[in-house]
N, C-alpha and C positions, 0 to 999 in steps of 0.2 A: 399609510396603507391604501389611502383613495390612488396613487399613483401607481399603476398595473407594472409598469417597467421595475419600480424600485421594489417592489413586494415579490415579484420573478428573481430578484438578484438575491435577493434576503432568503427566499426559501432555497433556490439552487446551490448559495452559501454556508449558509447552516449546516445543509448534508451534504456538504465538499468539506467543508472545516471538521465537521464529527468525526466521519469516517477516517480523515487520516491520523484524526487522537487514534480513534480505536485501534485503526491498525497498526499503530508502533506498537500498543500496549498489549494489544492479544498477541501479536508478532512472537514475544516470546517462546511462545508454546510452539514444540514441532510438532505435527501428525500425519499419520500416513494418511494417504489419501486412497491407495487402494484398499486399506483393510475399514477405513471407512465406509467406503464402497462397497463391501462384502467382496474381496477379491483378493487374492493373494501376490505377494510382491512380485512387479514384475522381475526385479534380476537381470535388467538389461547391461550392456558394456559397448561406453560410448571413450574413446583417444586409449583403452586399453582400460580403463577404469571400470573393475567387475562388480556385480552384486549393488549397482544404482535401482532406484526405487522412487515413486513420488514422496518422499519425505518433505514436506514444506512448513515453513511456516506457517501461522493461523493470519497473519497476516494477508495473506495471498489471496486470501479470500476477499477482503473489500479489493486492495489496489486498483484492481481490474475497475470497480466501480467508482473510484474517485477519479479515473483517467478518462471515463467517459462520463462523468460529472463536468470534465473540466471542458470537454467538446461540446457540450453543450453550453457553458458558460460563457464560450469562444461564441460561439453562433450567434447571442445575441448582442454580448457586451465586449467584443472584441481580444486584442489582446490586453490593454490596459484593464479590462477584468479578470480577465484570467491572474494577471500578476499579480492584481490587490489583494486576491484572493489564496494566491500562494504563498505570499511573503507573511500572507495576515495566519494561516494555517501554520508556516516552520516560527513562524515567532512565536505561537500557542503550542506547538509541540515542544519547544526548545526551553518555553515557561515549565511548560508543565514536567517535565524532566528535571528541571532547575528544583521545584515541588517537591518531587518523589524522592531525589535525594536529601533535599533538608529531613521530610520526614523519617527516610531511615536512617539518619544519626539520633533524633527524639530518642530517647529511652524509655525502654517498654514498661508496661504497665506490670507488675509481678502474677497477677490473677490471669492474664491475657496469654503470657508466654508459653504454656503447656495446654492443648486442647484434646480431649482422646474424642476421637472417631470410628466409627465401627472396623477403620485400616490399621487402628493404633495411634499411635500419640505423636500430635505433631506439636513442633517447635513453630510458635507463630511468627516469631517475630524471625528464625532463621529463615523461615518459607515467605516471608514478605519482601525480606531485603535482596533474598535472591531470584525471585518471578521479577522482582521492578528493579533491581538494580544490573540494567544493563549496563554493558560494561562501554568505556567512552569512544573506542574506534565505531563502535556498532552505531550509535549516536550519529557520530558524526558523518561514519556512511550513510545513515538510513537520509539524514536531511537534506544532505550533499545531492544522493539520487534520487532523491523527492523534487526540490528543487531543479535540475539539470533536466531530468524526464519532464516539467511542466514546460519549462522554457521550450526544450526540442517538439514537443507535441504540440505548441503553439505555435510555431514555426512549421511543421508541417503541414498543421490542419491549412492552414493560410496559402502554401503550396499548393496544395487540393483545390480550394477555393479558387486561386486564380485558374483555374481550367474550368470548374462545375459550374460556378457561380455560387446563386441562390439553391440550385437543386443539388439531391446526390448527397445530402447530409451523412448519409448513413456511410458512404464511400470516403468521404475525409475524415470521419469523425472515427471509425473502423479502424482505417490505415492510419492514422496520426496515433492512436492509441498500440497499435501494434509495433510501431516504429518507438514510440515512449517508453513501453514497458520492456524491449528489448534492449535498451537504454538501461532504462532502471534496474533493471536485474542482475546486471554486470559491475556496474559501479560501485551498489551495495557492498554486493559481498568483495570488491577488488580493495575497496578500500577498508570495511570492517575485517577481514580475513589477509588477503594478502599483504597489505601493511600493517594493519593493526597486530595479526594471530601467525604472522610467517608462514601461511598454508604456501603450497606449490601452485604455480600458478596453473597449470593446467588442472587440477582439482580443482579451481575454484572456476575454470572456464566451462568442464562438464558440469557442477552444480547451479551455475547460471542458466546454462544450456538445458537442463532439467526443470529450473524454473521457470525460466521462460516458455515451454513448449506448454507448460499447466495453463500460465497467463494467458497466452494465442488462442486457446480455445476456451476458455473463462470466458475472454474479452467478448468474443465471437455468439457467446449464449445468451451476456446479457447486453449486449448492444440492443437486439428487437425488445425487449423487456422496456428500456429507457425512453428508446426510441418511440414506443408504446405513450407512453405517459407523457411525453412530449408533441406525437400528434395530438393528441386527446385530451390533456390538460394543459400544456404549459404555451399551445401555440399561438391560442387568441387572448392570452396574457396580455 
């Protein structure tokens, strides 16, 4: 911990590595975003495709923040940290999926499996296996465009760089996240949905195109946030 450099990599790690457990595993959940909002569906129609709305993932919510986790990661440990840190993340997510399936073949407890709640009675163990038993195309999407978005964002950012330099963080680490996540939002769902689920592919092009326009402006709100905490705390690390 006496080494400023290695203690910078371990905490930057940590909450790179957390956030994308979390976000396969809340990913689950869909939610609106405008009635979150206190606002009523937009209804928009985007290649002919009527009555779209921000229905997203729970997900969606960190990505944004693990893609400029990893800009930052870039900045001071290159690309060979970004990588360690990627491969070490899909091999912890891909464990822990490995986990969650063993668990739900286990057989339930008899006392556990009926719980009444003031909604009525739930079936625990049918509600366990189906929140975490995603199904394997999704899987294999989600790590595929985890993975491909870290590579191409590390790749960019380094693009950036060669014209900024040292300055302008906030302009490659921005646009490398923007270019990432417009990445990752396609291949997701082309691979969990259009090979996996047979959708049409242009349905699955406007629900990209719906995710990604969330992300663009996510990315865009908590960049100054990171970037915050980064002049301020992590720069004379």
């Amino acid at each position: 911990m006496k080494d400023k450099s290695a203690t910078l990599f371990y905490i930057l790690g940590t909450f790179f590595v957390a956030n994308a457990l979390l976000a396969e595993f809340i990913g689950v959940k869909i939610f609106s975003l405008e009635s979150t909002l206190g606002f009523k569906p937009f209804n928009f129609t985007i290649l002919g495709i009527e009555n779209l709305s921000f229905n997203l993932t729970a997900g969606v919510v960190l990505w944004p923040v693990v893609f400029v986790m990893t800009d930052i990661i870039n900045e001071y440990f290159g690309r060979k940290g970004v990588k360690f840190m990627s491969y070490t993340a899909a091999a912890l997510i891909a464990y822990a999926f490995l986990m969650v399936y063993f668990s739900i073949g286990l057989s339930p407890a008899g006392f556990w499996i009926e719980r009444t709640t003031d909604s009525g009675s739930v079936n625990m163990d049918l509600a366990f296996n189906t929140i975490f038993g995603q199904g394997l195309w999704i899987i294999i999407g989600s790590l595929t465009a985890f993975l491909f978005g870290q590579l191409v964002d590390v790749t960019v950012f380094h693009y950036f760089k060669s014209f900024t330099g040292s300055s302008k963080i906030w302009l490659r680490a921005t646009g490398s996240t923007l270019v990432s996540q417009l990445v990752d939002s396609f291949v997701v769902l082309f691979i969990a949905f259009y090979i996996g689920a047979g959708w049409d592919l242009k349905l699955v092009l406007v629900i990209g195109l719906v995710n990604y326009i969330y992300k663009f402006f996510v990315a865009g709100l908590f960049s100054p946030i990171l970037f915050f905490f980064y002049f301020f705390f992590f720069k004379n690390i």
